[in-house]
Residue frames as a rotation matrix with the C-alpha (Angstrom) as fourth column:
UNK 1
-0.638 0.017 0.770 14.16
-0.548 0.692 -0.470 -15.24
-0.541 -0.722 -0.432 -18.18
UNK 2
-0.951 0.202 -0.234 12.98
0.045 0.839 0.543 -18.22
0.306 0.505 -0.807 -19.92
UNK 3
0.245 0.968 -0.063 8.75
-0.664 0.215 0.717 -19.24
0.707 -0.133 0.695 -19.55
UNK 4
-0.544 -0.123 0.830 8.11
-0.797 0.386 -0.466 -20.81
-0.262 -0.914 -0.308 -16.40
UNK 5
0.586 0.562 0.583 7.22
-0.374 0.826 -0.421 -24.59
-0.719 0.029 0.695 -17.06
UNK 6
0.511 -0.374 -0.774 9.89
-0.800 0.122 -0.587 -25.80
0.314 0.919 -0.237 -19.12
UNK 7
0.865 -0.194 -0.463 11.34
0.487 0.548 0.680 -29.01
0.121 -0.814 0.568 -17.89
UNK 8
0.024 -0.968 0.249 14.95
0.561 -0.193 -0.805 -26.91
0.828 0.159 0.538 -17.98
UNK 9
-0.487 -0.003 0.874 13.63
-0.516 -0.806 -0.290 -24.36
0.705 -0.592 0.391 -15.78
UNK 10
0.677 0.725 -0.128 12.04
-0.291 0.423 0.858 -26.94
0.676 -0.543 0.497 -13.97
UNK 11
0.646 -0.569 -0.509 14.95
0.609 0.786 -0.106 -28.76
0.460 -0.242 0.854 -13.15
UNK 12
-0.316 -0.569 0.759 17.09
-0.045 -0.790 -0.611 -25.20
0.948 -0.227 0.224 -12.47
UNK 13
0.023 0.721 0.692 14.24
-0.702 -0.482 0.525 -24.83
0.712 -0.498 0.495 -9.60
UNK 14
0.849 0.131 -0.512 14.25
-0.104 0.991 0.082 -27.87
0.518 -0.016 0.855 -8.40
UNK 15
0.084 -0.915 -0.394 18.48
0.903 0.237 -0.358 -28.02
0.421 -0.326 0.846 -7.88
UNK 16
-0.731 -0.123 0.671 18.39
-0.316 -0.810 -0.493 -23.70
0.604 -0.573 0.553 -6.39
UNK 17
-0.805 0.272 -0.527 15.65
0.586 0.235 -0.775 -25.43
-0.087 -0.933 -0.348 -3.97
UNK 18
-0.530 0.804 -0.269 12.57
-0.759 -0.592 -0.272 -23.42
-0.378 0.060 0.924 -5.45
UNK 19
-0.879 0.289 0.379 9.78
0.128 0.909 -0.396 -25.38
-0.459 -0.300 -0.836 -5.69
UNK 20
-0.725 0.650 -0.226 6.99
-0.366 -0.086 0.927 -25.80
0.583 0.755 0.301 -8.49
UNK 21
-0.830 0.477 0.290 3.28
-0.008 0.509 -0.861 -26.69
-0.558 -0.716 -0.419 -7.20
UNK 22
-0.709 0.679 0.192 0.33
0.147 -0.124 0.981 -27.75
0.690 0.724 -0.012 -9.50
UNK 23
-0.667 0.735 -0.119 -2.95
-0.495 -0.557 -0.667 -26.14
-0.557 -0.386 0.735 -8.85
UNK 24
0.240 0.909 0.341 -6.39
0.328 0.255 -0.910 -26.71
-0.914 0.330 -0.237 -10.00
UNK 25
0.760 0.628 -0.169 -6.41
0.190 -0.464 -0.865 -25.62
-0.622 0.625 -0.472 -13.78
UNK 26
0.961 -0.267 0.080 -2.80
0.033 -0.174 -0.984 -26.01
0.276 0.948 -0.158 -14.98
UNK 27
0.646 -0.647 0.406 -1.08
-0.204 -0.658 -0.725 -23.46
0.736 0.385 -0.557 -13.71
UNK 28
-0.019 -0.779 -0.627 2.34
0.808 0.358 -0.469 -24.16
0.589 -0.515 0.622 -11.54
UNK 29
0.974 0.001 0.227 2.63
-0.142 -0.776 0.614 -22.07
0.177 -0.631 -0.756 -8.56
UNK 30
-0.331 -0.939 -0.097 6.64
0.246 0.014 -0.969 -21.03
0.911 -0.345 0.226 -7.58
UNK 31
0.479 -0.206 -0.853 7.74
0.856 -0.103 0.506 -20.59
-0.192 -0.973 0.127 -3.96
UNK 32
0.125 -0.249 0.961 8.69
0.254 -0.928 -0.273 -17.20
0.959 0.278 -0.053 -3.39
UNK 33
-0.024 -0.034 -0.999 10.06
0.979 -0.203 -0.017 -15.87
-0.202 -0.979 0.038 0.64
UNK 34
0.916 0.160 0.368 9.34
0.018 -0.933 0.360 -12.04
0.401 -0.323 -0.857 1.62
UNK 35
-0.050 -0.790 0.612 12.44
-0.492 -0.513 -0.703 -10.35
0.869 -0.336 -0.362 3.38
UNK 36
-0.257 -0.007 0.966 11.10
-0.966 -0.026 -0.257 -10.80
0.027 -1.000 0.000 6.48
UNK 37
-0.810 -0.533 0.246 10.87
-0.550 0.835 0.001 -14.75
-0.206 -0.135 -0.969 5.75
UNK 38
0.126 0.989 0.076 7.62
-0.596 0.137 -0.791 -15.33
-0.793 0.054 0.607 5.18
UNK 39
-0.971 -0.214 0.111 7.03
0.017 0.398 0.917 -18.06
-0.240 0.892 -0.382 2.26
UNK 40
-0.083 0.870 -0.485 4.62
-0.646 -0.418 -0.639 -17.32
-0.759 0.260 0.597 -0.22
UNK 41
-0.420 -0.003 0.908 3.11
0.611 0.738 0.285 -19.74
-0.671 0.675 -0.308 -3.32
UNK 42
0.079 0.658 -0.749 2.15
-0.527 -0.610 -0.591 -17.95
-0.846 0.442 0.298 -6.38
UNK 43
0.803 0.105 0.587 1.56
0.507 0.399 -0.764 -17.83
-0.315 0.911 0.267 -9.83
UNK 44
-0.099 -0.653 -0.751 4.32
0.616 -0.633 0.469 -16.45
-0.781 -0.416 0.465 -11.47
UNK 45
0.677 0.617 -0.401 3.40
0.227 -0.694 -0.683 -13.06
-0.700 0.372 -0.610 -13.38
UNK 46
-0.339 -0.897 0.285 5.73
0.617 0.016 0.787 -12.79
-0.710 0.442 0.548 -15.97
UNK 47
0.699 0.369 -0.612 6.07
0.125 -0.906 -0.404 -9.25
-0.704 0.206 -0.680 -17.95
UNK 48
0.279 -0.553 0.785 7.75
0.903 -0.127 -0.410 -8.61
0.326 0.824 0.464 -21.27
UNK 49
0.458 -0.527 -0.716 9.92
0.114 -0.764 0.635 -5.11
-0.881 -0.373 -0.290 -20.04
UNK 50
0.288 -0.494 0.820 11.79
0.785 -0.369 -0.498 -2.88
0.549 0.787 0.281 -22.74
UNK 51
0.091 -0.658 -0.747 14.54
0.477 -0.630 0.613 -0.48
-0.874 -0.412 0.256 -21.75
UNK 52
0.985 0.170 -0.001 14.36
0.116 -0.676 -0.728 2.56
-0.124 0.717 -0.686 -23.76
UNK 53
0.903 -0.380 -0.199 17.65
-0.305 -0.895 0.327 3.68
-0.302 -0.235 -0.924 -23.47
UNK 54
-0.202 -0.701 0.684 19.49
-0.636 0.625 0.453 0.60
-0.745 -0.344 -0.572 -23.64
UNK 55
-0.197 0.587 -0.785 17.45
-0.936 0.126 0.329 -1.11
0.292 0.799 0.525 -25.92
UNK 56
-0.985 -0.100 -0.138 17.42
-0.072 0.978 -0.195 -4.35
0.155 -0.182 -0.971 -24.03
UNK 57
-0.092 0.910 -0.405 14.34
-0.872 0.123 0.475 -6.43
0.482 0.397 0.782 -23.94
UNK 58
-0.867 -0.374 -0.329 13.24
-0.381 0.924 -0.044 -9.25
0.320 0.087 -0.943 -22.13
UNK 59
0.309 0.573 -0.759 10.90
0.426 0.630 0.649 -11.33
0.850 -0.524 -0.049 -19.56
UNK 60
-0.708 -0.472 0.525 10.73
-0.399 -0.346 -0.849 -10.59
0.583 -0.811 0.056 -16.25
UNK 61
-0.340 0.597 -0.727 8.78
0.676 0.693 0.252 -11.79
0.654 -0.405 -0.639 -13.29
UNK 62
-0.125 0.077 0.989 6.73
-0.342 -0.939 0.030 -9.06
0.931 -0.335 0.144 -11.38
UNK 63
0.795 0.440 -0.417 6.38
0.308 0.298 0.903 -10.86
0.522 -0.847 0.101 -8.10
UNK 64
-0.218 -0.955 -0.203 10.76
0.922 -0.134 -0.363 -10.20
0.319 -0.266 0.909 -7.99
UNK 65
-0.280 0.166 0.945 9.31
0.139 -0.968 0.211 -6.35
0.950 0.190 0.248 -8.59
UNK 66
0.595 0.402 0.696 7.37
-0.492 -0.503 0.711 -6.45
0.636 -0.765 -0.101 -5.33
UNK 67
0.246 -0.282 0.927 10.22
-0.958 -0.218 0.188 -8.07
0.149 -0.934 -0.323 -2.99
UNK 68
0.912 0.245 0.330 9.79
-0.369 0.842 0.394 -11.26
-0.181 -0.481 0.858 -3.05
UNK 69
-0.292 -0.933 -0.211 13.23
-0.951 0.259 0.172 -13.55
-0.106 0.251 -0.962 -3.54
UNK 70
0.401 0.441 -0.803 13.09
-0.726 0.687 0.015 -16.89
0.559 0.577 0.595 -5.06
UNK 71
-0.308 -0.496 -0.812 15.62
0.623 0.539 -0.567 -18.22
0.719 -0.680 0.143 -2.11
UNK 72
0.881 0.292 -0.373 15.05
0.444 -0.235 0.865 -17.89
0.165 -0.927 -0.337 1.70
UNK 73
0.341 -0.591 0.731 17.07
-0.450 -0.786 -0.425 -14.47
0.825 -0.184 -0.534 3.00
UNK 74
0.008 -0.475 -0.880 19.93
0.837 0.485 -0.254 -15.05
0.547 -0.735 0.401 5.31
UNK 75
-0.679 -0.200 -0.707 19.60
0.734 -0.220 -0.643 -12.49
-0.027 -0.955 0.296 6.95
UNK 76
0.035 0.971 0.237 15.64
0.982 -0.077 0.173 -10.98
0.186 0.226 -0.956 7.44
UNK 77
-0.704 0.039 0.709 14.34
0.261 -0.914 0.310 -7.37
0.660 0.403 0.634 6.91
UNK 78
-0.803 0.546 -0.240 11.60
-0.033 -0.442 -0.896 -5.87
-0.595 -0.712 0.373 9.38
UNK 79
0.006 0.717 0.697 8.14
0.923 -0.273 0.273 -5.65
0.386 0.641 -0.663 7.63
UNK 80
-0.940 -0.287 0.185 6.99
0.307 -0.948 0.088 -1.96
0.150 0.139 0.979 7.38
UNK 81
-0.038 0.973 0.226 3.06
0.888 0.137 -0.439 -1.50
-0.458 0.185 -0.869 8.07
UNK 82
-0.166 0.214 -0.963 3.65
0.046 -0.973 -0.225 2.08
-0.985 -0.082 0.152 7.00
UNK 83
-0.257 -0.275 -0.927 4.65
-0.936 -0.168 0.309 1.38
-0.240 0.947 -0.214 3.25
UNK 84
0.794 0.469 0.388 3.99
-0.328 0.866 -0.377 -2.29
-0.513 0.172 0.841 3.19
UNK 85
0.498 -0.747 -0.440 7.60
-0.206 0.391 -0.897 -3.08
0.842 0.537 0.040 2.46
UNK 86
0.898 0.034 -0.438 10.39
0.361 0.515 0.778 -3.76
0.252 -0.857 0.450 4.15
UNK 87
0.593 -0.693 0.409 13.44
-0.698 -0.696 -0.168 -1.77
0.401 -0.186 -0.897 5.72
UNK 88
-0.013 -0.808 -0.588 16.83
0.053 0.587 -0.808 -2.64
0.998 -0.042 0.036 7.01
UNK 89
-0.771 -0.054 -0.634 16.16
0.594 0.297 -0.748 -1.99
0.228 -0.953 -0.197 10.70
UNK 90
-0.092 0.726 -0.681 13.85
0.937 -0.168 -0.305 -0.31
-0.336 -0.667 -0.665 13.24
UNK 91
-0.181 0.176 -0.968 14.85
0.220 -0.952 -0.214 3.48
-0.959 -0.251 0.134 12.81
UNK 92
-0.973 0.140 0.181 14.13
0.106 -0.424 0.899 3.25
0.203 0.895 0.398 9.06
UNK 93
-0.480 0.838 0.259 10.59
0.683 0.171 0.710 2.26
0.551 0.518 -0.654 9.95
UNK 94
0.153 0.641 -0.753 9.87
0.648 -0.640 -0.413 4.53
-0.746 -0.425 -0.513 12.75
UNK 95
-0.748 -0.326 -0.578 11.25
-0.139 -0.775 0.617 7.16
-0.649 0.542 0.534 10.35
UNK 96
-0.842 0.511 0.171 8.78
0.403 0.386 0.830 5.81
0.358 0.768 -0.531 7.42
UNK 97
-0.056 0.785 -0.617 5.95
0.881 0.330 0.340 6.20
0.471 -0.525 -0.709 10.09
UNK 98
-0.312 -0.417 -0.854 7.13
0.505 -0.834 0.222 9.84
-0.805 -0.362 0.471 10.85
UNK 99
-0.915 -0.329 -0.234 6.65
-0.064 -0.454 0.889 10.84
-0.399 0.828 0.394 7.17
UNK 100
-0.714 0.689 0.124 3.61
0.284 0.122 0.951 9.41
0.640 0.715 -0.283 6.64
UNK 101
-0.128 0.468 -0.874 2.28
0.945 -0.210 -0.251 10.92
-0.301 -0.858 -0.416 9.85
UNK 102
-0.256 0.199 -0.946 3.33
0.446 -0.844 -0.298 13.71
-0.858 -0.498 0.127 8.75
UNK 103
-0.994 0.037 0.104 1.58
0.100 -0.091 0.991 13.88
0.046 0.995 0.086 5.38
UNK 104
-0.469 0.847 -0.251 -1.30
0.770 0.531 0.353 13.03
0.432 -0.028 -0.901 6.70
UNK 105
-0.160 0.169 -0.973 -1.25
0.730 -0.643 -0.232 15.79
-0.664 -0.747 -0.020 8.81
UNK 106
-0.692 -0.472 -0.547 -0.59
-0.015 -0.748 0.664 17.83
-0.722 0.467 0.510 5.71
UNK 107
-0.719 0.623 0.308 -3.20
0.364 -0.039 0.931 16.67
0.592 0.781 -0.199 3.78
UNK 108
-0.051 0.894 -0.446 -5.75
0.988 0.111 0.109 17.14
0.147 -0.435 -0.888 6.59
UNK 109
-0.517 -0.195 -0.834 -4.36
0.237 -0.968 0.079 20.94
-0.823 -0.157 0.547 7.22
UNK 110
-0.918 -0.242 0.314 -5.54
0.324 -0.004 0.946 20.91
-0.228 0.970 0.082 3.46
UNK 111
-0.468 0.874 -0.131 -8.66
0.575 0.414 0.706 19.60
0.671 0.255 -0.696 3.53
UNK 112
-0.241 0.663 -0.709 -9.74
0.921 -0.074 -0.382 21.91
-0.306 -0.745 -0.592 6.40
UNK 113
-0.491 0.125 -0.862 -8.76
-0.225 -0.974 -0.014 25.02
-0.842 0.187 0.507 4.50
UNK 114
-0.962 0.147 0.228 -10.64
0.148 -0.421 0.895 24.13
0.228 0.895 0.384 2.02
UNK 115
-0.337 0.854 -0.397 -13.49
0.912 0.400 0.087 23.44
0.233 -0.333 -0.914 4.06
UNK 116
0.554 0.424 0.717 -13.54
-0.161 -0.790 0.592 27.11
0.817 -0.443 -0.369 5.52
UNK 117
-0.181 -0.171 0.969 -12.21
-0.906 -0.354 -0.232 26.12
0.383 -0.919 -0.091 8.88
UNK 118
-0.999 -0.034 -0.022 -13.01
-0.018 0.861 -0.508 23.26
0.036 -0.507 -0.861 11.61
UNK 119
-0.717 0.600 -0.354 -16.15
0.106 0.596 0.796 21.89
0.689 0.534 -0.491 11.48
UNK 120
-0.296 0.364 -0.883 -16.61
0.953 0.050 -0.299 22.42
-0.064 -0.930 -0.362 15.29
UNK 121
-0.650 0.111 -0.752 -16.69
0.201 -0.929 -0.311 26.32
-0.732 -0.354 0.582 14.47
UNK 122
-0.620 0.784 -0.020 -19.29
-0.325 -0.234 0.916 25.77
0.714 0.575 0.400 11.80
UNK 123
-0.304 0.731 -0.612 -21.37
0.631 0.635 0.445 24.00
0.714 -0.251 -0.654 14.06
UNK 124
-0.399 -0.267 -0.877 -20.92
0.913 -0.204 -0.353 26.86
-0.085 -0.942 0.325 16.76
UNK 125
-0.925 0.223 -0.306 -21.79
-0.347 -0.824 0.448 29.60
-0.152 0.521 0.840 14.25
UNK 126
-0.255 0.959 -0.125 -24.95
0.378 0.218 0.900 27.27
0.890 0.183 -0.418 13.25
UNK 127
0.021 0.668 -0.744 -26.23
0.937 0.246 0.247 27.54
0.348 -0.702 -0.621 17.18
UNK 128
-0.593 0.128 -0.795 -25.54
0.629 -0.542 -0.557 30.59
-0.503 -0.830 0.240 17.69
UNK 129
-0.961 0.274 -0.046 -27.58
-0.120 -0.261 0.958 31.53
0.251 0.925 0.284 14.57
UNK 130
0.000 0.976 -0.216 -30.69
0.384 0.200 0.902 29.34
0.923 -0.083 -0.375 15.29
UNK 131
-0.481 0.099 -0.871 -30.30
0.830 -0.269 -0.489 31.17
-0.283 -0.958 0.047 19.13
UNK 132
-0.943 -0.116 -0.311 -30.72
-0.052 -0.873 0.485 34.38
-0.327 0.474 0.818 17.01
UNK 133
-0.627 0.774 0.088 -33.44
-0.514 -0.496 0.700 33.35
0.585 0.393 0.709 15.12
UNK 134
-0.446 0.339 -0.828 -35.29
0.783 0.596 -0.177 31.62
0.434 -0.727 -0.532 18.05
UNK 135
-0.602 -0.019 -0.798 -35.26
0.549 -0.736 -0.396 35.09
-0.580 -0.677 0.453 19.88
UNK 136
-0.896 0.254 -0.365 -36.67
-0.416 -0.766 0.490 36.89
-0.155 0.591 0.792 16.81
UNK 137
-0.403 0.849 -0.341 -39.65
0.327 0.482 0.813 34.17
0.855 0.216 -0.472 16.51
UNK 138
-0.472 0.066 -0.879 -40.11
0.879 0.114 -0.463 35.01
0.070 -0.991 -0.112 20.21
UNK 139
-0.758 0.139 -0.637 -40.48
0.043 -0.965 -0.261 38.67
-0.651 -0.225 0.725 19.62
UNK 140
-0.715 0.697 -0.058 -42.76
0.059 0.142 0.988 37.87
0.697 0.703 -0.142 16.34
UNK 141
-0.375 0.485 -0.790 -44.94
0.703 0.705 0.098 36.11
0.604 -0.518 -0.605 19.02
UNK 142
-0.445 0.050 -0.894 -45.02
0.640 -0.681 -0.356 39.05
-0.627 -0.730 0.271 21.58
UNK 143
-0.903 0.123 -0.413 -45.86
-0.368 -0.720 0.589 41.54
-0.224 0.683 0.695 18.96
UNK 144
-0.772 0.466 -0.433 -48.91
-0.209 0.456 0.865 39.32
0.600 0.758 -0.254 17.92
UNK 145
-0.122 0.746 -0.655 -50.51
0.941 0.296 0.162 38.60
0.315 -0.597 -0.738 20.99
């Protein structure tokens, strides 16, 4: 893909209905729409990309990378809060939202065994400790007087 700001690629933009927008300092923001319709203005990030395998080489634009589309979708995606993308319908995202429940869950199971256990049963073992040594100061006391 060609550098963004050429008057060719202007004009390309321009007739596909994508729109160029000077900013302060230069640079040209593009229009860019999310799945779920949303229109966004950036800058566009453009990344030199090599394919090992293939050997191909080129430009690319990383804003394409995260979703965006340079035309408005006919026909919109859901947003995801789970992943922060966007699925084809409802049961992908409850699914999504299932998985990462249930990682979470998996990481916390983790994190308690390493801890020893639940926190509440350290705290239970503390009091019934300082009960212990409460009683034994008590008897100190008795013994003294």
């Amino acid at each position: 893909m060609p550098t963004v700001g050429t008057a060719n690629q202007q004009a390309q933009y321009s007739h596909e209905g994508v729109g160029l927008k000077e900013v302060s300092g230069g640079a040209k923001k593009m229009r860019y729409w999310t799945p779920d319709g949303r229109e966004k203005f950036a800058v566009p990030a453009m990344r030199t990309y090599r394919m090992t395998r293939s050997g191909a080489e080129g430009v690319r634009d990383a804003n394409l990378d995260k979703g965006w589309l340079l035309q408005k979708p006919t026909e919109l995606k859901p947003y995801c809060p789970h992943c922060d993308n966007w699925h084809d319908n409802q049961k992908e995202i409850d699914t999504c939202g299932a998985k990462k429940k249930a990682f979470y869950e998996e990481c916390e199971a983790k994190a308690r065994k390493q801890r020893g256990g639940e926190v509440g049963e350290r705290v239970d073992k503390l009091e019934a400790d300082i009960t212990d040594i409460k009683s034994l100061l008590v008897q100190l006391l008795k013994q003294k007087e």
